[in-house]
C-alpha positions as CSV (number, residue, x, y, z in Angstrom):
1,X,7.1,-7.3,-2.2
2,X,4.1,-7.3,-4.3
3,X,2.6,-10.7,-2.5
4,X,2.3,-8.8,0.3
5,X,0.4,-5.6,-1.3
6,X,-3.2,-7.0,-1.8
7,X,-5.1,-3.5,-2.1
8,X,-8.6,-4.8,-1.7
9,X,-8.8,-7.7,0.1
10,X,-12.0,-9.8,0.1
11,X,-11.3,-13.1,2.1
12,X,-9.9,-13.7,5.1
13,X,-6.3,-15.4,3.3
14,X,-6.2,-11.9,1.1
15,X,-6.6,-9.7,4.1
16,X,-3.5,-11.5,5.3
17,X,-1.6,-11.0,2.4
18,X,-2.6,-6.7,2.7
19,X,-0.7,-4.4,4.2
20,X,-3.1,-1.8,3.6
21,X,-5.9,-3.7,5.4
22,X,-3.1,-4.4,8.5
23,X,-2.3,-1.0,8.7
24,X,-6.1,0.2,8.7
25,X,-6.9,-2.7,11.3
26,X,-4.0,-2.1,13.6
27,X,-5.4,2.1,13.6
28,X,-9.1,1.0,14.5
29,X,-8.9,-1.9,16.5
30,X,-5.3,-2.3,17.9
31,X,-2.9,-5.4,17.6
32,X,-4.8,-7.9,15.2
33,X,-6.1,-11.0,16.3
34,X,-8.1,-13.8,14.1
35,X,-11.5,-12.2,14.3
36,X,-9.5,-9.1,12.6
37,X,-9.3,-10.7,9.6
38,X,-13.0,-11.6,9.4
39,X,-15.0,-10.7,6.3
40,X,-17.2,-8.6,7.8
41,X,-14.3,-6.3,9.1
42,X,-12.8,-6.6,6.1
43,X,-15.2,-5.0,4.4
44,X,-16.6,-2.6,7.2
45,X,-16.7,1.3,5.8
46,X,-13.8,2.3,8.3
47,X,-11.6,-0.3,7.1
48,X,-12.1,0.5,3.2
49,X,-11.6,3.8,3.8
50,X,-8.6,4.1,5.4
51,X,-7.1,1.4,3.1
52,X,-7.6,4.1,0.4
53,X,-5.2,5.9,2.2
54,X,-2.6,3.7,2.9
55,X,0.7,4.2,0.4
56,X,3.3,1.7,0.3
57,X,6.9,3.2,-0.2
58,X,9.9,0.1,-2.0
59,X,13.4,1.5,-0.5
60,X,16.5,0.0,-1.7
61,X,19.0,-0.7,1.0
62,X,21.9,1.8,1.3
63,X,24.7,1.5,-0.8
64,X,27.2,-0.4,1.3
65,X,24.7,-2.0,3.8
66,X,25.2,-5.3,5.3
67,X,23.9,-8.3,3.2
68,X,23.6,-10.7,6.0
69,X,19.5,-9.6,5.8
70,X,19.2,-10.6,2.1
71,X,15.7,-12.4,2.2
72,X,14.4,-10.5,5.5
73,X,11.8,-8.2,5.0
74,X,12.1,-5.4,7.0
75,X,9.1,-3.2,7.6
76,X,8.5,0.3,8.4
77,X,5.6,1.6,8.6
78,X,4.3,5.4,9.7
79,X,0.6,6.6,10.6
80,X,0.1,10.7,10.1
81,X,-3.2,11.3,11.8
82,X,-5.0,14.4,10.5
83,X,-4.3,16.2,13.6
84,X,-0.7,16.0,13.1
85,X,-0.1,13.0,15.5
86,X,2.0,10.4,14.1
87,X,2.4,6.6,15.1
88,X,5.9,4.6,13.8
89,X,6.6,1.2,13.5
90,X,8.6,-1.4,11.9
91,X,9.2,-5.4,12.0
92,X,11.6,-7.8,10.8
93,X,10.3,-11.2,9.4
């Protein structure tokens, strides 16, 4: 959903709203707390730059899937470090 794709995030209720900024948090910091979504590490130069790097993939659900989800969002999300590692997640809201 686009509500939840803020690229550049400036205040603390934007960086919220970005999964981009999430994604970069959660890689430098951990599981995000309130002081994650601070200004100042909003903005810091680690944060912005892995933001950049962050793509954000809209899959349809299968054809034949349940509809008993319509209006969760489901969320997967995948981390490729440069070294080859890779991290995987996903949530349900």
């Amino acid at each position: 959903d686009a509500a939840f794709i803020r690229r550049d995030p400036v205040t603390r209720l934007e960086g919220t709203f970005s999964i981009p900024y999430i994604v970069a948090t959660c890689v430098l910091d951990g599981e995000p707390d309130f002081a994650s979504f601070d200004v100042d590490m909003i903005r810091r130069a680690r944060a912005q730059a892995l933001m950049r790097r962050v793509r954000t993939v809209t899959v349809e659900p299968a054809q034949g899937a349940s509809t008993a989800g319509v209006g969760v969002l489901i969320g997967e999300y995948v981390v490729r470090g440069s070294d080859g590692s890779m991290y995987q997640a996903s949530n349900q809201v």
